[in-house]
C-alpha positions in Angstrom: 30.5 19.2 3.9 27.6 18.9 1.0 29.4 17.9 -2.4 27.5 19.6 -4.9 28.7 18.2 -8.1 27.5 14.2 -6.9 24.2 13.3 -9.0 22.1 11.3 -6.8 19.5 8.9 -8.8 15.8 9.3 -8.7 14.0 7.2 -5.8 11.9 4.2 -6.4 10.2 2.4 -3.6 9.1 -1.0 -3.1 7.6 -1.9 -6.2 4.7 -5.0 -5.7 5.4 -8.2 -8.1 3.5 -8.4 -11.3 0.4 -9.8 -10.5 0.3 -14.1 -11.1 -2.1 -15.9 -12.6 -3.4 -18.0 -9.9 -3.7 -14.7 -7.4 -5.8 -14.4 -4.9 -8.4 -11.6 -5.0 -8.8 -9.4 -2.2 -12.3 -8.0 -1.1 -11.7 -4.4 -1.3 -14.2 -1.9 0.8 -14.7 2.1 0.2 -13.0 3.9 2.8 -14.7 4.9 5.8 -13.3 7.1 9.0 -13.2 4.8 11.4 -10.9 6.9 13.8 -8.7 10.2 14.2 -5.4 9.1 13.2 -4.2 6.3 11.1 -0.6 5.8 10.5 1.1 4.3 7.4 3.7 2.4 8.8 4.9 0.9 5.1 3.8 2.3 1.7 4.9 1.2 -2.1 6.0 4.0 -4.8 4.2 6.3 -5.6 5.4 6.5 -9.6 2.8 4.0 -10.4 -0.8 4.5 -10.5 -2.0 2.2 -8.0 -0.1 2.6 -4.6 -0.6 0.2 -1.4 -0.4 1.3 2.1 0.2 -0.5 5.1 -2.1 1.4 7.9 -2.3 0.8 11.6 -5.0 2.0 13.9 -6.9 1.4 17.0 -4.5 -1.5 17.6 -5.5 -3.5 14.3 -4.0 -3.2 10.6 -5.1 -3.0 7.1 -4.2 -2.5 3.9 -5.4 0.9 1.9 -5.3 1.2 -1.8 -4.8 4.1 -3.6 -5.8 4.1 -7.6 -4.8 7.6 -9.4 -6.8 8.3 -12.6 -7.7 11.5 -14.2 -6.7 13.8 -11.6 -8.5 11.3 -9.3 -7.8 9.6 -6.7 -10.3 5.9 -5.4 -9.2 5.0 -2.1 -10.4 1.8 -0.8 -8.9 -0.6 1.9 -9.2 -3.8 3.4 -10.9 -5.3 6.8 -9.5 -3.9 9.6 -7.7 -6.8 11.4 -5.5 -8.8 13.3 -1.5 -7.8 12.7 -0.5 -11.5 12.0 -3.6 -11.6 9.6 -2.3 -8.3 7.7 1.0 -8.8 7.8 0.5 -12.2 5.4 -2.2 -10.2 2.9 0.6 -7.6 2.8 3.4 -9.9 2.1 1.2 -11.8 -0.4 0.3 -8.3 -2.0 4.4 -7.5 -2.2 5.0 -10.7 -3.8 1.9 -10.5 -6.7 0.3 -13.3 -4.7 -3.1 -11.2 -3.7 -4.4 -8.0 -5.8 
């Protein structure tokens, strides 16, 4: 049975850490098909105007950034590497450590 009077709270996603000051600055490369499919296996929210996606394909990971300005959209991304190597960059993004 669906209650219909319950007011359910707006989603947020994960949400990366203010940047720090002694961040590390990732090399950040215009997106180029590489292959058919990529999938997003983790993404942050989308209510900001930057949004980071965690993509895997053709057995390797990277990180894709999304920037939203004036109706547009820059998409650029990361190497396309190892998963332990990604995994830490991602992590480091999440915690305001990389940008």
């Amino acid at each position: 049975m669906l209650r219909q009077d319950v007011e359910l709270a707006p989603y947020h996603g994960t949400h990366p850490a203010p940047r720090r000051p002694d961040c590390e600055s990732v090399a950040w490369y215009e997106s180029t098909p590489r292959c058919d499919r990529v999938r997003v296996r983790e993404h942050t929210c989308g209510c900001r105007s930057t949004v980071y996606e965690l993509c895997a394909a053709a057995g390797v990971l990277f990180v894709r950034r999304l920037e939203r300005e004036d109706g547009s959209v820059n998409v650029r991304e990361t190497s396309w590497l190892r998963t332990a190597e990604v995994l830490r960059l991602w992590a480091a993004i999440l915690d305001g450590r990389a940008s």
